[in-house]
C-alpha positions as CSV (number, residue, x, y, z in Angstrom):
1,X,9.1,11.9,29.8
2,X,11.7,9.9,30.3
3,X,14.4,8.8,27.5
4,X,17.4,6.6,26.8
5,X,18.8,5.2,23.7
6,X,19.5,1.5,23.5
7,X,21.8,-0.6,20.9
8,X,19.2,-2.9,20.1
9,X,15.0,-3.3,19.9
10,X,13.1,-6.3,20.2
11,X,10.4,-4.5,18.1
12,X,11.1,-5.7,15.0
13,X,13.0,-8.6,13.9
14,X,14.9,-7.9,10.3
15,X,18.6,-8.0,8.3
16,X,20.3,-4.7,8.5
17,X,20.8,-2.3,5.3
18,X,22.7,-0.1,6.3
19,X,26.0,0.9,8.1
20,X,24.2,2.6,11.4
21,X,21.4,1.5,13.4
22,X,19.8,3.5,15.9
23,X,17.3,3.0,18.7
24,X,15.2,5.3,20.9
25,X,12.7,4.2,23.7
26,X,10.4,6.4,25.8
27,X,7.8,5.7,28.2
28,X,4.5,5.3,27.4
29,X,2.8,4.4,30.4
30,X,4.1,2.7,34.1
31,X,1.8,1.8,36.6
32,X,1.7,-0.4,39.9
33,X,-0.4,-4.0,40.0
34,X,-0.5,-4.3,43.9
35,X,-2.6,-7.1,46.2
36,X,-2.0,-7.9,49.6
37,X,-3.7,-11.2,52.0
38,X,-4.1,-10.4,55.2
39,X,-0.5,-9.2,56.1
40,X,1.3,-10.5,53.0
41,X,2.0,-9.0,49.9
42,X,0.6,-11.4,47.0
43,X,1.4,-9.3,44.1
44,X,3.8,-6.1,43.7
45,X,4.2,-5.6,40.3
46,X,5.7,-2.2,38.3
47,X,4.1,-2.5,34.5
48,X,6.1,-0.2,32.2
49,X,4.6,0.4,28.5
50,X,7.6,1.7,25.8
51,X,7.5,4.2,22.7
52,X,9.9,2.6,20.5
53,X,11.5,3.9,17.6
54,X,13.9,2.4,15.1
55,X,16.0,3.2,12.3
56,X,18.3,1.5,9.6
57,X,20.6,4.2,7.4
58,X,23.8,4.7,5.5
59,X,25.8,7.8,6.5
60,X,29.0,9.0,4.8
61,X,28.0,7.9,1.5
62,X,25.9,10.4,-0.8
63,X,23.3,9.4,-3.3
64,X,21.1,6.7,-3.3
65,X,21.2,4.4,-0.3
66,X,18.8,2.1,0.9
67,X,16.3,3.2,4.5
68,X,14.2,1.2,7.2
69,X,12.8,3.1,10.1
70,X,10.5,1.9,12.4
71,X,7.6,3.5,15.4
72,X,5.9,2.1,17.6
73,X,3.9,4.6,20.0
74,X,1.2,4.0,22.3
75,X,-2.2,5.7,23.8
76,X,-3.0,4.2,27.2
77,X,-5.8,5.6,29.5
78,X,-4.6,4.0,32.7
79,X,-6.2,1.4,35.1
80,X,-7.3,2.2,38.7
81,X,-9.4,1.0,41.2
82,X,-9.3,-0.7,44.8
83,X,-11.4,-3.7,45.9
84,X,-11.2,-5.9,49.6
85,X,-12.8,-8.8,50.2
86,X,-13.4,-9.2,54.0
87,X,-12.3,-12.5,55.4
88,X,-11.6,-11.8,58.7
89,X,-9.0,-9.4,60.2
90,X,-6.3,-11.8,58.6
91,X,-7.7,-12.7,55.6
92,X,-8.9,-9.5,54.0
93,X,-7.8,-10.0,50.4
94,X,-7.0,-6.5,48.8
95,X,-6.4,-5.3,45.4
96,X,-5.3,-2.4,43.8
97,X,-4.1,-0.9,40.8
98,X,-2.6,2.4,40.6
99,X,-2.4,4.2,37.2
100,X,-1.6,0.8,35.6
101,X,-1.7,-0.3,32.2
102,X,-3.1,-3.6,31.6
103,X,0.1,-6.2,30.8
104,X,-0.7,-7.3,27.8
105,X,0.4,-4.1,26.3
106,X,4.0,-4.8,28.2
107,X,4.7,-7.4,25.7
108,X,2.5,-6.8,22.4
109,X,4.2,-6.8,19.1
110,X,1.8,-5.4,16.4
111,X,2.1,-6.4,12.9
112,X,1.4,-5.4,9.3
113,X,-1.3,-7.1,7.5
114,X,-0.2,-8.5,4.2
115,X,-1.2,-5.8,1.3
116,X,-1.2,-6.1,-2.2
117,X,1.6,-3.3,-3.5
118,X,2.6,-2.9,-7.2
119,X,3.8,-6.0,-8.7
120,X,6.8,-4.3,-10.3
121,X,7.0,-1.3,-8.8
122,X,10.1,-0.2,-10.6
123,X,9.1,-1.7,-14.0
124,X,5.7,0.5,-13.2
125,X,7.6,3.4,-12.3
126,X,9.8,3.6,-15.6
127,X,6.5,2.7,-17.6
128,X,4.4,5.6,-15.9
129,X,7.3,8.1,-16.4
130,X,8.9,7.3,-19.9
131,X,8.9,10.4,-21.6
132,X,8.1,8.4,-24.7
133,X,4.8,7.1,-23.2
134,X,1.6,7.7,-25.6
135,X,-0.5,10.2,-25.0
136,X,-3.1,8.3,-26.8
137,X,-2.7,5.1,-28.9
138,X,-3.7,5.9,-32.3
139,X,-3.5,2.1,-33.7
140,X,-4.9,0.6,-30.6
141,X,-7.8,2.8,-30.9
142,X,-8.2,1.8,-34.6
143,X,-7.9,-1.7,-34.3
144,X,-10.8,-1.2,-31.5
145,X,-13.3,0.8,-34.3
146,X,-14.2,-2.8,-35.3
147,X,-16.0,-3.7,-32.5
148,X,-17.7,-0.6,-32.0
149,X,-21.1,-1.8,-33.9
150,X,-21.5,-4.7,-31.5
151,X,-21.6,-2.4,-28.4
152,X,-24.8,-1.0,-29.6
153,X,-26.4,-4.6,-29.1
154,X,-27.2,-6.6,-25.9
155,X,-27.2,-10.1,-26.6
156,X,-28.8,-12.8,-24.2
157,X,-32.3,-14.7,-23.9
158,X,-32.1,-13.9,-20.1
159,X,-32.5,-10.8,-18.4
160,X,-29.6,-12.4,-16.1
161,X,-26.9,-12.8,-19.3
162,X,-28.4,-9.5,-20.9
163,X,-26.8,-7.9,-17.4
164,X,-24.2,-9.8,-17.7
165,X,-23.1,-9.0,-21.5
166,X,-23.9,-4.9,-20.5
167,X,-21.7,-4.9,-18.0
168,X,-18.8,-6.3,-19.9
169,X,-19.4,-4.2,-23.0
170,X,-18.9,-1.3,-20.7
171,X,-15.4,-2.6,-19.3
172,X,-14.2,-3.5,-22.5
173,X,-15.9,-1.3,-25.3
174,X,-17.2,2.0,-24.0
175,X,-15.2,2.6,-21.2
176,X,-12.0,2.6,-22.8
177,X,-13.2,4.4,-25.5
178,X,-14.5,7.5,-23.5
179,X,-11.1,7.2,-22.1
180,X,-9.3,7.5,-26.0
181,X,-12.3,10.0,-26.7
182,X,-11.1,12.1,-23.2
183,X,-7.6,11.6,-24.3
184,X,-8.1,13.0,-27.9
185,X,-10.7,15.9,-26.9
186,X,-7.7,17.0,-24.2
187,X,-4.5,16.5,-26.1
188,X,-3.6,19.9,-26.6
189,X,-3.5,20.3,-23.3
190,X,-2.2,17.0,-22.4
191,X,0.6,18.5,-25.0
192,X,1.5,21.1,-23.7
193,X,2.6,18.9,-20.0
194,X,4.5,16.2,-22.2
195,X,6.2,19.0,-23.8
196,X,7.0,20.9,-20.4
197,X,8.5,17.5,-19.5
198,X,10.7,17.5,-22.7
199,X,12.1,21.0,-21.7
200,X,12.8,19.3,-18.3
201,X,14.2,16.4,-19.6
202,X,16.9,18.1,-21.6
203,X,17.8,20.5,-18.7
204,X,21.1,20.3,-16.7
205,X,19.4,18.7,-14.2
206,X,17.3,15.4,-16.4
207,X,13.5,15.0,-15.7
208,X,13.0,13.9,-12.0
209,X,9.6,12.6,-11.5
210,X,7.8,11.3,-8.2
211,X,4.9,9.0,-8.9
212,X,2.4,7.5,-6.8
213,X,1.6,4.0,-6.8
214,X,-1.1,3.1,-5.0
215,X,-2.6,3.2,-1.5
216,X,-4.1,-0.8,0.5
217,X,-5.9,-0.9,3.1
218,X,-6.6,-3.9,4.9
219,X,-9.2,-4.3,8.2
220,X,-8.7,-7.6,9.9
221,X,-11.3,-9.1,11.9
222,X,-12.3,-7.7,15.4
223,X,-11.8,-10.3,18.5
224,X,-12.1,-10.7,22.0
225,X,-8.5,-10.6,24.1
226,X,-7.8,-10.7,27.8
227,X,-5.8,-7.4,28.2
228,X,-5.3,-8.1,32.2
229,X,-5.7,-11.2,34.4
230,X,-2.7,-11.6,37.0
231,X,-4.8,-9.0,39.4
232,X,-8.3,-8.3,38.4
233,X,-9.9,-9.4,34.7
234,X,-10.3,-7.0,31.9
235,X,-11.2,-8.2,28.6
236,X,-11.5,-5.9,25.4
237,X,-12.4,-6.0,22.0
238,X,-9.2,-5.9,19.4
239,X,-9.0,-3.8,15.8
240,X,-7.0,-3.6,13.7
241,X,-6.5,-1.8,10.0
242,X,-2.8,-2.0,7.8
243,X,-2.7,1.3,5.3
244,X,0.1,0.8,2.6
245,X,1.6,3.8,0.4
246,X,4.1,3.0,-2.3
247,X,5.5,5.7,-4.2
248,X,9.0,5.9,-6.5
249,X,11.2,9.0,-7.7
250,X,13.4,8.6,-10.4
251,X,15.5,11.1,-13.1
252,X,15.5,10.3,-16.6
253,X,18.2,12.1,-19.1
254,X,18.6,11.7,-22.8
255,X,20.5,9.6,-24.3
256,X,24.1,10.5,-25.9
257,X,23.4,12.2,-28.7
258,X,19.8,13.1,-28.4
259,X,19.0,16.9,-28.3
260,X,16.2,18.9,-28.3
261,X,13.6,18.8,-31.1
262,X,14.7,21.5,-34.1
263,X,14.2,20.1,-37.4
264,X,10.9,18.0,-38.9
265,X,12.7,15.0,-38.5
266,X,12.4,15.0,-34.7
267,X,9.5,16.3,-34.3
268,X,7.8,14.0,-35.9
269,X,9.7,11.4,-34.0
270,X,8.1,13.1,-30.8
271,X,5.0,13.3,-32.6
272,X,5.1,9.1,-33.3
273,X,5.7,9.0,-29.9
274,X,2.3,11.1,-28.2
275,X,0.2,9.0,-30.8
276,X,1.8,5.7,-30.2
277,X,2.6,5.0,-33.7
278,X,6.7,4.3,-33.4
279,X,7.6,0.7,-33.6
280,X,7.0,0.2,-29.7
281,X,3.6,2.0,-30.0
282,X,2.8,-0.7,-32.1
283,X,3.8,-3.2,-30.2
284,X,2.1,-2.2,-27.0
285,X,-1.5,-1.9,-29.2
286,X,-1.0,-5.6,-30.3
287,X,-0.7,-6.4,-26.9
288,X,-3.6,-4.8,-25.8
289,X,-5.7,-6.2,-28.9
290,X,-4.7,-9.5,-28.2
291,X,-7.8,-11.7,-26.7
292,X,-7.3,-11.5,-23.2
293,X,-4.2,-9.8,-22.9
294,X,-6.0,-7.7,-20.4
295,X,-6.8,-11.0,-18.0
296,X,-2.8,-11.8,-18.3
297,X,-1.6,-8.0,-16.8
298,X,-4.1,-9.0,-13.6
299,X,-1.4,-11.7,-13.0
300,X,1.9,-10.0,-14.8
301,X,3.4,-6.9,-16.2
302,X,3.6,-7.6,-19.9
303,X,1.8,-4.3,-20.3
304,X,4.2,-1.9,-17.9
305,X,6.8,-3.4,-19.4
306,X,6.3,-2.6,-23.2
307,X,5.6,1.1,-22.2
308,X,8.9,0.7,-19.7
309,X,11.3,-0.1,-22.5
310,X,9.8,2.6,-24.8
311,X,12.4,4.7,-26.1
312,X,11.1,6.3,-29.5
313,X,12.0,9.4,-27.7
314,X,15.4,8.3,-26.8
315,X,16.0,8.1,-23.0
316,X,17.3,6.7,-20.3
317,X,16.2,6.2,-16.6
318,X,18.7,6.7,-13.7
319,X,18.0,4.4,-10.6
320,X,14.5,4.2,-9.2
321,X,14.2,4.9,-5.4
322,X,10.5,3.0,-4.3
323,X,9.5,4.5,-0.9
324,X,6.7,2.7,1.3
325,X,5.0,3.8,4.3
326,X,2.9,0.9,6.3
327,X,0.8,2.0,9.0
328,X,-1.1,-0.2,11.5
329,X,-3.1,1.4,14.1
330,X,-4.3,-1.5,16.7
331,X,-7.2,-0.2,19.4
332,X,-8.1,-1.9,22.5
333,X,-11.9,-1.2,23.3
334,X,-12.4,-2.4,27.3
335,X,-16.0,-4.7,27.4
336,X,-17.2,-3.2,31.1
337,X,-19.9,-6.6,30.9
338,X,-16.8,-9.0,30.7
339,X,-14.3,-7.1,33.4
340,X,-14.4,-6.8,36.7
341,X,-16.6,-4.0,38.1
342,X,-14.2,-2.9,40.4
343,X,-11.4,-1.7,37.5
344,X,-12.1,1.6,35.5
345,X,-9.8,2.0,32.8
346,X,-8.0,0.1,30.0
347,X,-8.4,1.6,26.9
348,X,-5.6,1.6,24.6
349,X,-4.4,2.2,21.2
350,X,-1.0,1.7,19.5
351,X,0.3,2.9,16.1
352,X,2.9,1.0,14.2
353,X,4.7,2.8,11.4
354,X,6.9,1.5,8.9
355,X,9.1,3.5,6.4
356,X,11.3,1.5,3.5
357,X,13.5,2.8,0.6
358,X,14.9,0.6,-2.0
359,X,16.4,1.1,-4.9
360,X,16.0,-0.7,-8.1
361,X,16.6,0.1,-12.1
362,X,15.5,-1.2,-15.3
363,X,12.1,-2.4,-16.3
364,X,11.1,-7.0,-15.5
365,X,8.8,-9.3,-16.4
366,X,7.0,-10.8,-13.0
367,X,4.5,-12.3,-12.2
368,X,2.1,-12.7,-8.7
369,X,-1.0,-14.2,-7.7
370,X,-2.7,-11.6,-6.2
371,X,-6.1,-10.6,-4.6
372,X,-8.3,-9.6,-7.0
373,X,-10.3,-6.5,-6.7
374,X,-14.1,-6.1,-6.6
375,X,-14.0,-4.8,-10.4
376,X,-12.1,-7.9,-11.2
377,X,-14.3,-10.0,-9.7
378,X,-17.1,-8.9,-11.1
379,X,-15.3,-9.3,-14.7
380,X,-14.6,-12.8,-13.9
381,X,-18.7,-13.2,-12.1
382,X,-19.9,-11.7,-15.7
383,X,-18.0,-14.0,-17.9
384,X,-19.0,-16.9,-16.1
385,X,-22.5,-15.8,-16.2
386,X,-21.9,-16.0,-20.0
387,X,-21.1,-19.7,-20.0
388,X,-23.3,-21.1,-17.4
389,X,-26.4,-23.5,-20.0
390,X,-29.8,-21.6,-20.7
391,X,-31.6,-24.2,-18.4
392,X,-29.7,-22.7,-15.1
393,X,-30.8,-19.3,-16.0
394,X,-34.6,-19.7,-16.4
């Protein structure tokens, strides 16, 4: 295989973030296009197909530092065939392609499909990780006792809005309270993790946590593209799917003054803290009480951002490092009824990966307009089941 390093790409077109950049190109695939008329040559052409590889870094500088690095690598089964078309001793048309790769992969630039990622994903990050996060809400759960009786009863004259009003008593009554009833039927257990993570967090070394935060996926729509057409048609169906990862890691350490639990005092501040029952655990289940609070996080992070800047426990998060991985894998499927008969060949695929780091710290209130998902939907299909008149339902 052969390799050589180049100062630049044309892979990828973005700002620098760090203080070296580096670029490596190896050969995917080369091939020769070749047709001749008679005695002249009519086509004579060398296609070459690159690996390319990309990255962004900071060297000399230890800690944090922000990271791009970019792939592109192919998978080409080669073209070949031979055809003449006999038009007299000086006119026989020939052509030929020898181990070629159609030329469309010469030039093609694959790209990510746009994915919905986390919102806030640093302001999720501290919220996911506090160390004074509730185990279990004790005065959200109470102020939810009140609607218990009504999610015994299915109200609606149609069989249509009886669905309807099931399917949201679920999503908002007895799902999230088989989740408190989970919570509370595991907490010793649950305790024991949140108290390793105390230890931890008042080691030497602070709490370091790595938390996931979601994977997207995203298909786009298969179409028809002419892969090869200077000498010979081939034509082949196009697919595409984008797979997103995000993940952070972050340290937290106590705050000055803060030391491990030893009298009743503070552990019954760590105790406040499990239950939710501190001054921020009651703000967070008025938050989540509030009529369609719930609706609001869809589009913001008023939720994340309560339990984010939670600190009954009394600590502090260090910088946030969120890592993403994009992948995009692109195949090219030859149609043998839309190419010519003569060429055998064509198939390709091509993998684009993308690696970030970024660094961020402290917890934000955003807001997005994203895609909603198919549990969402169905929220917002039940609810306006609810209000559509009697008449339309019968």
């Amino acid at each position: 295989m052969r390799e050589h390093v180049e100062s630049s790409t044309p892979m990828l077109d973005y700002i620098k973030m760090g203080t070296r950049h580096r670029t490596r190109v190896t050969l995917a695939a080369t091939g020769l296009s070749y047709a001749t008329f008679g005695p002249n040559t009519i086509a004579n052409d060398t296609i070459t197909v690159l690996n390319r590889k990309a990255m962004d870094d900071t060297v000399g500088s230890f800690g944090d530092n922000p990271l791009l690095a970019d792939s592109l690598d192919w998978n080409i089964k080669p073209m070949q065939g031979r055809k003449f078309l006999e038009g007299g001793p000086d006119f026989t048309l020939l052509r030929e392609l020898r181990k070629c790769p159609p030329e469309l992969y010469r030039g093609f630039v694959p790209i990510h499909e746009p994915t919905d990622g986390p919102q806030d994903p640093v302001t999720q990050a501290i919220a996911r990780t506090n160390p004074s996060r509730p185990l279990f809400n004790l005065p959200a759960w109470i102020g939810e006792l009140k609607d218990l009786p009504g999610l015994f009863k299915i109200a609606g004259d149609t069989l249509l809005r009886k669905g309807a009003n099931a399917f949201l008593s679920y999503q908002f009554g007895w799902r999230p309270l088989i989740s408190d009833m989970n919570k509370a039927l595991n907490f010793s257990s649950q305790f024991r993790s949140r108290a390793e993570e105390w230890r931890r967090l008042h080691s030497s070394g602070g709490l370091k946590r790595r938390i996931n935060l979601g994977i997207q996926t995203v298909q786009s729509d298969p179409q028809n593209v002419v892969i090869h057409s200077s000498n010979g048609l081939v034509v082949a169906k196009k697919r595409s799917i984008t797979t997103s990862k995000t993940w952070a890691t972050l340290r937290w350490r106590p705050d000055e003054g803060n030391l491990p639990p030893t009298t009743k005092a503070d552990s019954e501040r760590y105790a406040r803290a499990l239950l939710g029952a501190g001054v921020s655990g009651f703000t967070q289940a008025a938050w989540q009480l509030m009529p369609w609070s719930w609706m609001i996080d869809w589009f913001g992070n008023i939720g994340d951002y309560l339990q984010a800047t939670d600190n009954t426990i009394g600590a502090s998060s260090g910088v946030v490092n969120v890592m993403t991985t994009t992948i995009t894998n692109t195949e090219f499927t030859v149609l043998q009824d839309q190419t010519d008969s003569w060429i055998l060949g064509g198939d390709g695929s091509c993998t684009l990966k993308t690696i970030t780091r970024a660094q961020g710290s402290g917890p934000t209130i955003t807001a997005t307009l994203p895609n909603l998902s198919a549990r969402q939907l169905s929220i917002l299909g039940a609810l306006g089941i609810q209000r559509v008149p009697r008449s339309l339902l019968r």
